[in-house]
N, C-alpha and C positions, 0 to 999 in steps of 0.2 A: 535551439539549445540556449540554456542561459548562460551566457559569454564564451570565450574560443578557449578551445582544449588548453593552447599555450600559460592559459590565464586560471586554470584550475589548481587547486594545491590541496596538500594531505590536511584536513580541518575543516575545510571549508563546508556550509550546509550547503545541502540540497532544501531550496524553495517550499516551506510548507505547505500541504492541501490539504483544506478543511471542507468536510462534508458532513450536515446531518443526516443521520439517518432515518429511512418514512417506509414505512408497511407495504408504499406503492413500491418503490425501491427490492424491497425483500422482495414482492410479488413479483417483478419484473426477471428477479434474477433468478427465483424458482424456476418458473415457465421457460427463460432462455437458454437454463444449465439443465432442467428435468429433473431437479432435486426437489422434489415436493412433500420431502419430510418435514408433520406437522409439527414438528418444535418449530421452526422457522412459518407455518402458515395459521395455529390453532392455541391459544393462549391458553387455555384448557389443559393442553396437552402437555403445554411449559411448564406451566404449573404443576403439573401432575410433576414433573422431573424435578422440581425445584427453581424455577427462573419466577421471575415477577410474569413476564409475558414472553411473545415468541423475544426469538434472538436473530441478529441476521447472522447467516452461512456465514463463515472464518473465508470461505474463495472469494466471496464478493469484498469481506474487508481486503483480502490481497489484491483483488481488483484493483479498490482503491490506492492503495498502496502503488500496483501496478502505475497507474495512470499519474500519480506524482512521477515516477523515474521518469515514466516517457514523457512527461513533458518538458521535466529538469532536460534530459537526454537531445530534443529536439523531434525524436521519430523511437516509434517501438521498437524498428528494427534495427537500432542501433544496441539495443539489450540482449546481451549474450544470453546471461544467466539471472533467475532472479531467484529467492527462496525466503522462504519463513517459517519462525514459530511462534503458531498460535499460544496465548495466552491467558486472554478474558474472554469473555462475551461480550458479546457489543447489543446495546435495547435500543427500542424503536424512542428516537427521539433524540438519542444523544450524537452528538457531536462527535466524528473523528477525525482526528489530523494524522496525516504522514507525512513524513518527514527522515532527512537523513540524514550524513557526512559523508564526506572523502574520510576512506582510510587508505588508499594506495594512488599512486599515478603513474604508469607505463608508458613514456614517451616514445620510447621505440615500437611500441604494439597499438598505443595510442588509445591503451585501456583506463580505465578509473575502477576501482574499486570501493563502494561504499556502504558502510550500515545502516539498515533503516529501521526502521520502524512505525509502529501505529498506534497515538495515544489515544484517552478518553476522560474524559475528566470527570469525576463522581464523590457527590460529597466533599467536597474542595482540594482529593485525591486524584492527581495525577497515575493513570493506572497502563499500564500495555497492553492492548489488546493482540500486539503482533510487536514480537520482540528479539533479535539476534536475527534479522533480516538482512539478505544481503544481495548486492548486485554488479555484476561485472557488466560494463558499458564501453563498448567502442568505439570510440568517435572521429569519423570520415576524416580522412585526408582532404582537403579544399580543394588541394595540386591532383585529386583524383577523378573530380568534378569535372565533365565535360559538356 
């Protein structure tokens, strides 16, 4: 976890994670989720739809997304709840960061509450590709540790 629950407050960010995106990446997440729809494998097919080239799957950007909380959080399974809504498309090559805030803090339940999200940056446009994102986290009692 980044620092102790006691020391979290409503504002504070959650730790940015920046990942670019690569074709092996989409191909890796086709094959392990069995989503082999060619807009994510066949640029041809993107195109036909309108995109420059494929796009990676909107699950694997929450993936990413995913894997900021759990890291900010210290363990997965400290993530109650997590959610999003899609917004961009995301191309092979670009850059995405997640990222989030505290908006709540539940000392008695020992929850946080924060919004997240997933930018991109294009054409010197900061854009969402994953926006009104959210995550309930509860994080361990110490005194519960044995």
């Amino acid at each position: 976890m980044s620092g102790r629950f006691d020391d979290l407050r409503v504002g504070d960010e959650i730790p940015a994670l920046a990942r670019t995106v690569t074709r092996e990446d989409v191909r890796a997440y086709a094959d392990a989720s069995g989503d082999q729809n060619p807009l994510h494998q066949d640029d041809d097919v993107a195109r036909m739809v309108g995109f420059d080239g494929i796009i990676a799957h909107g699950m694997f950007t929450m993936g990413h997304l995913g894997a900021c909380v759990a890291g900010w959080a210290g363990d997965p399974r400290n993530i109650e709840r997590l959610s999003a809504q899609f917004r961009a498309p995301v191309f092979m090559g670009e850059q995405i960061v997640a990222g989030g805030r505290i908006r709540s803090v539940d000392a008695t339940n020992r929850t946080v509450v924060a919004e997240l999200w997933v930018t991109v940056t294009r054409d010197g446009n900061e854009e969402f590709a994953i926006r009104k994102g959210e995550a309930e986290v509860r994080f361990p009692d110490p005194a519960d540790a044995s």
